[in-house]
C-alpha positions as CSV (number, residue, x, y, z in Angstrom):
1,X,60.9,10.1,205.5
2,X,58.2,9.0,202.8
3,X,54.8,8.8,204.3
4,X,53.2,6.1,201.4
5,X,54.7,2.8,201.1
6,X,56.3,3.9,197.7
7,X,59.3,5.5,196.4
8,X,60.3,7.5,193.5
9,X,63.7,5.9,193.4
10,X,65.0,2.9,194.3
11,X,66.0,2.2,197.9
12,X,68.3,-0.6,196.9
13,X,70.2,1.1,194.3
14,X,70.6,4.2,196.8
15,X,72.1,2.0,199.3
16,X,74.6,0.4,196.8
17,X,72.6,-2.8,197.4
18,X,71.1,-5.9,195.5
19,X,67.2,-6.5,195.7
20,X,66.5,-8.5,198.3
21,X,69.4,-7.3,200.8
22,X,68.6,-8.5,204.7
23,X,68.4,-6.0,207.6
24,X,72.0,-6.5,208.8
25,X,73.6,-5.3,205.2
26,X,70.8,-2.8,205.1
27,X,72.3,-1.3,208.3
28,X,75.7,-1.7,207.5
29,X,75.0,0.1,203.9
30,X,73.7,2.7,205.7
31,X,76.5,3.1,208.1
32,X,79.1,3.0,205.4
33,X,77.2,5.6,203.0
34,X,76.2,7.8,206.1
35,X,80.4,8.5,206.8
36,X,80.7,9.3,203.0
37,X,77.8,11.6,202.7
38,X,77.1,13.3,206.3
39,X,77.3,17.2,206.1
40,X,79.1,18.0,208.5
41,X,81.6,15.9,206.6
42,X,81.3,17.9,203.6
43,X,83.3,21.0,202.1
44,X,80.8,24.2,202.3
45,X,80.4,24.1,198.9
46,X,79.1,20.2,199.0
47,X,76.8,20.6,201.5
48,X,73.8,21.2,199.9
49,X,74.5,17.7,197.9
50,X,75.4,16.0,200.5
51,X,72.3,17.4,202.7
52,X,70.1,15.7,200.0
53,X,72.4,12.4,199.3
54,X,72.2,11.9,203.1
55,X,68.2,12.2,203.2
56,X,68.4,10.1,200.1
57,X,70.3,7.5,202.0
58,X,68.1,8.0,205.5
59,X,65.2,7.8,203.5
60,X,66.6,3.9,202.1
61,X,67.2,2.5,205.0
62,X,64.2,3.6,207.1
63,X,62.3,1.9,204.1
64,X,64.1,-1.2,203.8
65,X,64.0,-1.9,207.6
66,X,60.5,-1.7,207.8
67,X,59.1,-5.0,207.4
68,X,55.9,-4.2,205.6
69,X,57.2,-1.6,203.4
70,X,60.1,-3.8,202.6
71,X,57.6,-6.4,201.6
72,X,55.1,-4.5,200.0
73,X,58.1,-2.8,197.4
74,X,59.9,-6.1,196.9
75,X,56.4,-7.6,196.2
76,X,56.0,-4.5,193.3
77,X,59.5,-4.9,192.2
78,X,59.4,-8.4,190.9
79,X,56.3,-7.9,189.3
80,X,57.8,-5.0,187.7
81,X,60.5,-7.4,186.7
82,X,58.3,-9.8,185.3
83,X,56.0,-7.6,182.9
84,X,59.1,-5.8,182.2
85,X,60.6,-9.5,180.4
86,X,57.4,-10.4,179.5
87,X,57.3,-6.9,177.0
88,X,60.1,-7.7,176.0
89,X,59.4,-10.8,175.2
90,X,56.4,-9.8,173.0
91,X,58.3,-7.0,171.6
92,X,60.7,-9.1,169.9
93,X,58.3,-11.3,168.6
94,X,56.0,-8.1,167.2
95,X,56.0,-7.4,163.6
96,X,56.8,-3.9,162.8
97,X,53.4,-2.5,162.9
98,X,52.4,-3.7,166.4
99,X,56.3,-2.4,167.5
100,X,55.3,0.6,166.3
101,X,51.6,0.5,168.1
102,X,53.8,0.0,171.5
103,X,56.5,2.6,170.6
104,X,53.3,5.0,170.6
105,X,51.6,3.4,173.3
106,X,54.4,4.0,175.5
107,X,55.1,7.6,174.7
108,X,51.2,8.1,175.2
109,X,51.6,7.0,179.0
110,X,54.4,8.5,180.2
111,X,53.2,11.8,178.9
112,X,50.1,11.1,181.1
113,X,52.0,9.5,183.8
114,X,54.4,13.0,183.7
115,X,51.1,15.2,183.5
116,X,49.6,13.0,186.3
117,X,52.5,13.6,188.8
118,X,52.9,17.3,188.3
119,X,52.6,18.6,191.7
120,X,51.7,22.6,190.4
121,X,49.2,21.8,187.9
122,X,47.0,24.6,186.6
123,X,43.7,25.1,188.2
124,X,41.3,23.2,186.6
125,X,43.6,21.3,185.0
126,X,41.9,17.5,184.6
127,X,44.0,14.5,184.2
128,X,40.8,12.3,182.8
129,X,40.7,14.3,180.0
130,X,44.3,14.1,179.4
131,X,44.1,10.1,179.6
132,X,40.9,10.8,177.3
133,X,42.5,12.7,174.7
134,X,45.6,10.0,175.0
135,X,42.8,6.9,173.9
136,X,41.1,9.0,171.4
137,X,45.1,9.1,169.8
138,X,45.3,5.8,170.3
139,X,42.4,5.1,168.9
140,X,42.8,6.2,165.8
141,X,46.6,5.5,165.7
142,X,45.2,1.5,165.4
143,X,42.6,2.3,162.8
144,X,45.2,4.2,160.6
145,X,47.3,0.6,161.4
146,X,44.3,-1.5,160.6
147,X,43.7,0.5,157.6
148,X,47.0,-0.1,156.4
149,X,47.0,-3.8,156.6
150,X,44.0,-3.9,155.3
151,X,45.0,-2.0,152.1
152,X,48.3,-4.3,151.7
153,X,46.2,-7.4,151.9
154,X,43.7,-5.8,149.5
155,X,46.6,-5.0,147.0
156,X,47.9,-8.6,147.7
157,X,44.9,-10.2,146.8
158,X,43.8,-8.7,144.2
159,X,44.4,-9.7,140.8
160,X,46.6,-8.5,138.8
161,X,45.3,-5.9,136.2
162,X,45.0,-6.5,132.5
163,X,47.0,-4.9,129.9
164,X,45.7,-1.3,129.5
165,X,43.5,-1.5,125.9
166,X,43.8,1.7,124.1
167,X,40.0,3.8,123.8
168,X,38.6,2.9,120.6
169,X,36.0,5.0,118.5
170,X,33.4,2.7,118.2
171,X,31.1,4.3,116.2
172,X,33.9,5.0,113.5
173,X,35.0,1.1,113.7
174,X,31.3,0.2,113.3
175,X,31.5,2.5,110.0
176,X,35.0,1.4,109.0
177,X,33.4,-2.3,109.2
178,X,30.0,-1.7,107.1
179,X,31.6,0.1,104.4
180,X,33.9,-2.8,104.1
181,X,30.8,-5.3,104.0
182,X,29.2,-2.8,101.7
C-alpha cells in the first residue's frame, strides 16, 4: 500500500474507472478486476504478472476509498488538467522561437525530474546541481534566442546598402585631372 498520499500511476485508470468514480463503483471495480487478476487464478507462468496487477489493483482501491487521499489526488488531478490546457493553450499561440524555448524547457525538467527520482543514485550525487546546470542551459538557450531576434530585427531595420562603388586611385585621378587642366 503507498505510504504518501501520491501515486506514480493512476488509480483511476488502474481500476478501469473515470476520474471522479464514488466509493460503490470503486468497490465494485475492484471486485471485478480482483477475479481477473488474483494469482491463484493465474497459469504458473502468469503469476508473477498477475502478483503485481493484483497489488496494482489493491493498491487503487485502498487509495480511492480513503477519503482524504481521494480528495487530496482528485484536488492535484484537476489542476494537472488545467495547466495541462492552459500549455496548450499558449503553445499554440507561441511563435516558433518561444515553441522551441518550451520544447527545451521541457526536456530540461524531465531529465531532472528522472535524475531526481532515481532511487540508487551515486554517493554524492546532488540533484541542486543538476537543476543548476539545467538553468545555466537554459539560460543561455534564451540569450542565444534573444540574440537571434535581435539580429533579425537589426537586419530588418537597417537600411538597405548602397550599390558597391569600385576602389578608385585617387591620387592617379587627382593627376589624371591636373594634367587635363594643365
Amino acid at each position: 500500500m503507498a505510504a504518501k498520499s501520491d501515486l506514480d500511476y493512476d488509480p483511476y485508470e488502474a481500476l478501469g474507472l473515470t476520474f471522479g468514480a464514488t466509493p460503490k463503483e470503486v468497490k465494485k471495480a475492484y471486485r471485478d478486476l480482483a477475479r481477473v487478476h488474483h494469482p491463484d487464478k493465474a497459469e504458473e507462468k502468469d503469476k508473477e504478472t498477475a502478483e503485481a496487477a493484483f497489488h496494482k489493483i489493491k493498491e487503487a482501491s485502498d487509495f480511492l476509498l480513503d477519503p482524504e487521499k481521494k480528495e487530496d489526488f482528485d484536488r492535484k488531478y484537476q489542476a494537472r488538467i488545467v495547466k495541462k490546457r492552459m500549455d496548450e493553450e499558449k503553445r499554440s499561440k507561441a511563435g516558433a522561437a518561444r515553441k522551441r524555448f518550451m520544447d527545451v524547457l521541457e526536456t530540461a525538467e524531465k531529465k531532472c525530474e528522472a535524475k531526481k527520482g532515481r532511487q540508487n543514485e551515486p554517493p554524492g550525487s546532488d540533484h541542486n546541481a543538476h537543476l543548476r546546470r539545467y538553468r545555466a542551459d537554459m539560460d543561455s538557450f534564451i540569450d542565444k534566442v534573444h540574440t537571434e531576434h535581435r539580429n533579425k530585427v537589426r537586419k530588418a531595420a537597417a537600411p538597405p546598402s548602397a550599390p558597391s562603388v569600385p576602389d578608385i586611385d585617387l591620387e592617379a585621378a587627382e593627376e589624371d585631372i591636373l594634367a587635363d587642366l594643365l
